[in-house]
BALOBA-1460 file (C-alpha; in Angstrom, 3 decimals):
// residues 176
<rec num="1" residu="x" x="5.592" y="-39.379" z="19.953"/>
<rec num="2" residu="x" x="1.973" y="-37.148" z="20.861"/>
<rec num="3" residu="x" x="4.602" y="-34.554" z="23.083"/>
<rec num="4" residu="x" x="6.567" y="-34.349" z="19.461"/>
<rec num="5" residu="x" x="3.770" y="-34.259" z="17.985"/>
<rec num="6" residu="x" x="2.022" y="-31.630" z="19.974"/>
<rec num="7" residu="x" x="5.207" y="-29.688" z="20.577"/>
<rec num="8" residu="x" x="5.236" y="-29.325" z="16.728"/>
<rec num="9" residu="x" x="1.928" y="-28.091" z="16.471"/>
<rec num="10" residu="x" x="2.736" y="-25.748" z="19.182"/>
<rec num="11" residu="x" x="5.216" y="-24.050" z="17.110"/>
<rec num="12" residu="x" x="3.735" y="-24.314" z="14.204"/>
<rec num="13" residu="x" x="1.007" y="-21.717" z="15.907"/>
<rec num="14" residu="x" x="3.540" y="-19.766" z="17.427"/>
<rec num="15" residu="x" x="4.785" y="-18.992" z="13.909"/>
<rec num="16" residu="x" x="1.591" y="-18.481" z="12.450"/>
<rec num="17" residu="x" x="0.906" y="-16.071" z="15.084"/>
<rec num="18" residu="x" x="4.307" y="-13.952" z="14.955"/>
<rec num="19" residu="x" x="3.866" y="-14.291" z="10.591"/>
<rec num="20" residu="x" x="0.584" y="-12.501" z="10.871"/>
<rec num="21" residu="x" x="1.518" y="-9.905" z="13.503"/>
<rec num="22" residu="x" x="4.471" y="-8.855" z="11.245"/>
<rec num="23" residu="x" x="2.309" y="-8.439" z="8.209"/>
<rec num="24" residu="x" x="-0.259" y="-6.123" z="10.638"/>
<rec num="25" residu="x" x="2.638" y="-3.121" z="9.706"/>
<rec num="26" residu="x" x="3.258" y="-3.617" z="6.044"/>
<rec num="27" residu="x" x="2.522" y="-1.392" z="2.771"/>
<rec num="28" residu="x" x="2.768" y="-1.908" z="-0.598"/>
<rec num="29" residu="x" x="5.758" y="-0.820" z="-2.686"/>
<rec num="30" residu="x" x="5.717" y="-0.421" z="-6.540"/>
<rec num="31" residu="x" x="9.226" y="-1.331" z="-7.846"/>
<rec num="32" residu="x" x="10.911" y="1.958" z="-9.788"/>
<rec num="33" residu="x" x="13.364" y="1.896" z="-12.157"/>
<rec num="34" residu="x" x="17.018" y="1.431" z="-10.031"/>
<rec num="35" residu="x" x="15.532" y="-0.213" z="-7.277"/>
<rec num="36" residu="x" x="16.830" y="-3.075" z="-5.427"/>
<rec num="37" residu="x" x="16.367" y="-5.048" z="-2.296"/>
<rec num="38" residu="x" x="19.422" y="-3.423" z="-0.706"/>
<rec num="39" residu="x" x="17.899" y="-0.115" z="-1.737"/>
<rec num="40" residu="x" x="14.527" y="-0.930" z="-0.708"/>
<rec num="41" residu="x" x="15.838" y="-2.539" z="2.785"/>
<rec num="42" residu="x" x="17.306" y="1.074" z="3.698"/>
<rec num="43" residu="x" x="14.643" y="2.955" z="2.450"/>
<rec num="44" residu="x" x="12.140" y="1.230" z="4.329"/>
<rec num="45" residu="x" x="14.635" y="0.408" z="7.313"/>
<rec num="46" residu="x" x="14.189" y="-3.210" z="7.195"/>
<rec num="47" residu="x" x="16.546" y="-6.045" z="6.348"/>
<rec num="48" residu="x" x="16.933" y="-7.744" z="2.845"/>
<rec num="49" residu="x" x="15.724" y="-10.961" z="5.039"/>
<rec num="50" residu="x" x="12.772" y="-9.489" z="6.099"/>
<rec num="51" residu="x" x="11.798" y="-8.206" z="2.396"/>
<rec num="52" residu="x" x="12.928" y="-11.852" z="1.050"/>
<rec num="53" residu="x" x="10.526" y="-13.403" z="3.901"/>
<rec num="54" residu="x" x="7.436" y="-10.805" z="2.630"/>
<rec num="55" residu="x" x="7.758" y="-11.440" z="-0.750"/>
<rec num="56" residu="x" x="8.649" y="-15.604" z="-0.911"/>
<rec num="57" residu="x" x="7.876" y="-15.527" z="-4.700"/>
<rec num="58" residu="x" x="10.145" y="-12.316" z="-5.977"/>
<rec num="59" residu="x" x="13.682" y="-13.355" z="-7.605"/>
<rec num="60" residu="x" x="16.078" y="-11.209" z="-5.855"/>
<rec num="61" residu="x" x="18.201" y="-10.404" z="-8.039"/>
<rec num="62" residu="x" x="15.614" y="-9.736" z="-10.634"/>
<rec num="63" residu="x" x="13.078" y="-6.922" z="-9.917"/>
<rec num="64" residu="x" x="10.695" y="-5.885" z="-12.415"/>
<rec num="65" residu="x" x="9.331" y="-2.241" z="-12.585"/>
<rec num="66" residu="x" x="5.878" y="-1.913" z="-11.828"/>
<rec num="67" residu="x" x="5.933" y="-4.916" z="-9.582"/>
<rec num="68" residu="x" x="4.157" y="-5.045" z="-6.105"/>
<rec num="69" residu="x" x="6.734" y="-5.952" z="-2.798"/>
<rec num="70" residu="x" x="5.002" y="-5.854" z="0.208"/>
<rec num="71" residu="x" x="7.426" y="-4.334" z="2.982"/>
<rec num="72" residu="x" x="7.436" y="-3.617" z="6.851"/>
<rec num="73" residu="x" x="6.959" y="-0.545" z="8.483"/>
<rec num="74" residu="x" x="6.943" y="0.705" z="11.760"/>
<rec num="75" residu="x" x="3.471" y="2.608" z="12.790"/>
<rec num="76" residu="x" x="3.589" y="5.782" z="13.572"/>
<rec num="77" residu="x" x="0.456" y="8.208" z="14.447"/>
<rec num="78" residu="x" x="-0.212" y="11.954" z="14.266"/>
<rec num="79" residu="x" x="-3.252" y="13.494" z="15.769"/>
<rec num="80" residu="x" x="-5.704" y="15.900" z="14.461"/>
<rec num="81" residu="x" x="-8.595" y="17.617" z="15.961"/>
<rec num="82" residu="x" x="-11.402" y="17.504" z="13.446"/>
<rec num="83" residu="x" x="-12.296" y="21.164" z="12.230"/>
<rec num="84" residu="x" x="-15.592" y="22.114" z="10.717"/>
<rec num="85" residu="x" x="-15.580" y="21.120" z="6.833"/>
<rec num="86" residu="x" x="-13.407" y="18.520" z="7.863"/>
<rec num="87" residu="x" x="-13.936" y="15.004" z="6.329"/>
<rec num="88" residu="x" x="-12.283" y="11.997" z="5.972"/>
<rec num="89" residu="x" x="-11.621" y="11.971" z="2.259"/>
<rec num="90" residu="x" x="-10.057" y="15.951" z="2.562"/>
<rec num="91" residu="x" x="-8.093" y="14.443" z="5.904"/>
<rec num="92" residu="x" x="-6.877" y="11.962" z="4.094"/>
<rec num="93" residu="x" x="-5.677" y="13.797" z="1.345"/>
<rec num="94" residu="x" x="-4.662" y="16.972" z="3.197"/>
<rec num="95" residu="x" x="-2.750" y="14.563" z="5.262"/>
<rec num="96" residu="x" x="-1.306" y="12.658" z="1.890"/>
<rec num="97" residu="x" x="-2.251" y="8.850" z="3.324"/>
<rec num="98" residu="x" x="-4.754" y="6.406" z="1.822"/>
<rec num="99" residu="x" x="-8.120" y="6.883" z="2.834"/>
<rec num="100" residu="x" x="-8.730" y="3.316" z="3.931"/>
<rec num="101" residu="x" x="-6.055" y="3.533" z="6.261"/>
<rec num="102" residu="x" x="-7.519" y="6.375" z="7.815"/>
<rec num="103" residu="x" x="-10.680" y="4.968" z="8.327"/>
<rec num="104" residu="x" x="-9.031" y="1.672" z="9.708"/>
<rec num="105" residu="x" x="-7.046" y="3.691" z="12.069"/>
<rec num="106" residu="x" x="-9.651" y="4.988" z="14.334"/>
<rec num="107" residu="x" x="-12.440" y="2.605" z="13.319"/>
<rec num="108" residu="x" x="-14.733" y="5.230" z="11.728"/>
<rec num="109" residu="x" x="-17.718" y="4.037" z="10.455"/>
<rec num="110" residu="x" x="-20.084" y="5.261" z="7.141"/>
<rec num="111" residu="x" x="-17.104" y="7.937" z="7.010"/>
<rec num="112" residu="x" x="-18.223" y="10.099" z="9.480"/>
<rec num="113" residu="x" x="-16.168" y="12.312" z="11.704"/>
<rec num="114" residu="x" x="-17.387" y="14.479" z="14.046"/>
<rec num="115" residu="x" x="-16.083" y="17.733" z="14.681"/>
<rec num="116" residu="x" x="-13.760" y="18.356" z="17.984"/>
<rec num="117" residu="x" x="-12.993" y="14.577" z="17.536"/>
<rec num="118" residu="x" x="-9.352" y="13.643" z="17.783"/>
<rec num="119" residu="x" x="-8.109" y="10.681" z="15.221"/>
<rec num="120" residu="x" x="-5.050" y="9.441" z="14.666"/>
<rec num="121" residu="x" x="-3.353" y="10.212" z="11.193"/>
<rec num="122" residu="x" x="-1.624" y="6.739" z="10.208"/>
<rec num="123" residu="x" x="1.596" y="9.188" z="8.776"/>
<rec num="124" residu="x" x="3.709" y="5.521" z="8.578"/>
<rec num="125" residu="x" x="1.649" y="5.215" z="5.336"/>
<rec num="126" residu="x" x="1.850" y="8.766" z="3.963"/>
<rec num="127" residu="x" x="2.166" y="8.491" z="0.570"/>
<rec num="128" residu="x" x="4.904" y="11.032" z="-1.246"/>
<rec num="129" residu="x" x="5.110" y="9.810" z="-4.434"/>
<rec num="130" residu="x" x="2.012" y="8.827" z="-6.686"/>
<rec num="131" residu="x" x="1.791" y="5.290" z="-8.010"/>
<rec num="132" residu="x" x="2.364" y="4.063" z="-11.480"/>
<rec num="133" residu="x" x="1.336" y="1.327" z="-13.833"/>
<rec num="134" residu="x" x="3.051" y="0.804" z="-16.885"/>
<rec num="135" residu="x" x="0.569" y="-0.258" z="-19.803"/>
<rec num="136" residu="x" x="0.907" y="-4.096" z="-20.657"/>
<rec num="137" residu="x" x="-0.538" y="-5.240" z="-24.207"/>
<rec num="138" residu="x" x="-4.509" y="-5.656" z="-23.644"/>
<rec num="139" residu="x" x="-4.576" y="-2.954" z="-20.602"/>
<rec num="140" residu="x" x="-8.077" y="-0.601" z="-21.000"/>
<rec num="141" residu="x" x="-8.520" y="2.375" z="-18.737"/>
<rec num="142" residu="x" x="-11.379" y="0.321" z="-17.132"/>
<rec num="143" residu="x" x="-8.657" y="-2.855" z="-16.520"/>
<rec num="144" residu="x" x="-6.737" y="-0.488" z="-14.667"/>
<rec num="145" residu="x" x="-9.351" y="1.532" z="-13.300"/>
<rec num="146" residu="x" x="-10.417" y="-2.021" z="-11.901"/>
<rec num="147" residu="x" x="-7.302" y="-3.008" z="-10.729"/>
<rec num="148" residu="x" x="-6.515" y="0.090" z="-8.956"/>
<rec num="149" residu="x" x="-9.914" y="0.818" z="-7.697"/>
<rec num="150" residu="x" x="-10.130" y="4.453" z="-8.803"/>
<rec num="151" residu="x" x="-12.246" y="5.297" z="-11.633"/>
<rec num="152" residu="x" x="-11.713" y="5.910" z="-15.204"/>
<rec num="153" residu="x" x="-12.523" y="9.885" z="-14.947"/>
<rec num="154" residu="x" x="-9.656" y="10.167" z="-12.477"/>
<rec num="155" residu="x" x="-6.812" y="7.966" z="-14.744"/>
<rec num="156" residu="x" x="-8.098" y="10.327" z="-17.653"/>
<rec num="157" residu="x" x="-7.501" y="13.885" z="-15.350"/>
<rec num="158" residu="x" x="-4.533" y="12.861" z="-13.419"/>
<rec num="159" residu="x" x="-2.911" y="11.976" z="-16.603"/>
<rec num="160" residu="x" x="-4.211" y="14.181" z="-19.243"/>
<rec num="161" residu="x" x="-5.398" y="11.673" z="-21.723"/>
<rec num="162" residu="x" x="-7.428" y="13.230" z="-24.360"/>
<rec num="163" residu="x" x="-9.348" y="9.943" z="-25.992"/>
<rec num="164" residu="x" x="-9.935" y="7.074" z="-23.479"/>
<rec num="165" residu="x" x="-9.491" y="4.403" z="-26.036"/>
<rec num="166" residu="x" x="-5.995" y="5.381" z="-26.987"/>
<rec num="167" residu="x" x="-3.096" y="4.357" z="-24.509"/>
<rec num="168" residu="x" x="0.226" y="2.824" z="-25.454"/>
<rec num="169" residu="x" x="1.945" y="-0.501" z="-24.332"/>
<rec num="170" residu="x" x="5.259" y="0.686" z="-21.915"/>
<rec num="171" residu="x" x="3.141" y="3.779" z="-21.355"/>
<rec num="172" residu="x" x="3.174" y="5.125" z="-17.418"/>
<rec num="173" residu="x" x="-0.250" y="5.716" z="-15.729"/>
<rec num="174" residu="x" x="-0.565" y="7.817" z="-12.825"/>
<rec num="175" residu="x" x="-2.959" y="5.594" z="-11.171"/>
<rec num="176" residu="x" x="-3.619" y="6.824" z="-7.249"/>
């Protein structure tokens, strides 16, 4: 009974182990209209398994736009040599991946780079298309500001919203 026992617990680990290595290379994916988890599973070259096992408490055949999947990817690294004027928030943008990722990449700290450094560019992550929230009934820009972690001044510029207390329910947000 103790070898069951301790054989269980042994797998039990393993699995722990291998669950949190595969979530190491995920991202976050905001459901658009038309999407599905066939669509999603060749987009991101994955299986619909593998999305199902991510995302335990999604309804399959019911995806709802605006809502967060996480999904797998494989890492893959560019290199740049930092240049004079270089820093990591112009990197990060010139380079079109999230800024956190960046810095996680190569460990910088206090966001300092130094020039004729080499750092790896996390391009796995790049970001093509911008990310949208669709208004819900009691969203403020600071709610979404908040939930996004940008600030109000950019939601108001990147979407070109004349008076801050005036959005819409079902309105889309550029929000990153």
């Amino acid at each position: 009974m103790k070898k069951l026992i301790l054989l269980l617990l042994l797998v039990l680990a393993i699995s722990v182990h291998v669950g949190a290595a595969e979530i190491e290379n995920t991202q976050q994916h905001t459901v658009v209209k038309g999407d599905t988890l066939w669509s999603l599973s060749s987009k991101y070259e994955t299986t619909i398994t593998a999305l199902l096992a991510l995302n335990p408490n999604i309804t399959p055949d019911n995806l709802q736009v605006g809502q967060k999947l996480i999904v797998p990817v494989e890492p893959i690294y560019s290199y740049h040599v930092v240049q004079n004027g270089d820093n990591v928030h112009s990197l990060a943008q010139q380079y079109q991946v999230p800024l956190e990722a960046l810095i996680e990449a190569n460990g910088i700290k206090n966001n300092k780079v130094t020039v004729g450094e080499m750092i790896r560019i996390p391009i796995h992550l790049r970001v093509t298309e911008r990310p949208t929230h669709v208004v819900e009934i009691g969203d403020t820009l600071y709610k979404i500001a908040k939930q996004y972690g940008v600030s109000i001044t950019e939601l108001v510029k990147w979407n070109n919203i004349n008076n801050i207390n005036t959005i819409l329910a079902g309105q889309t947000l550029i929000v990153g």
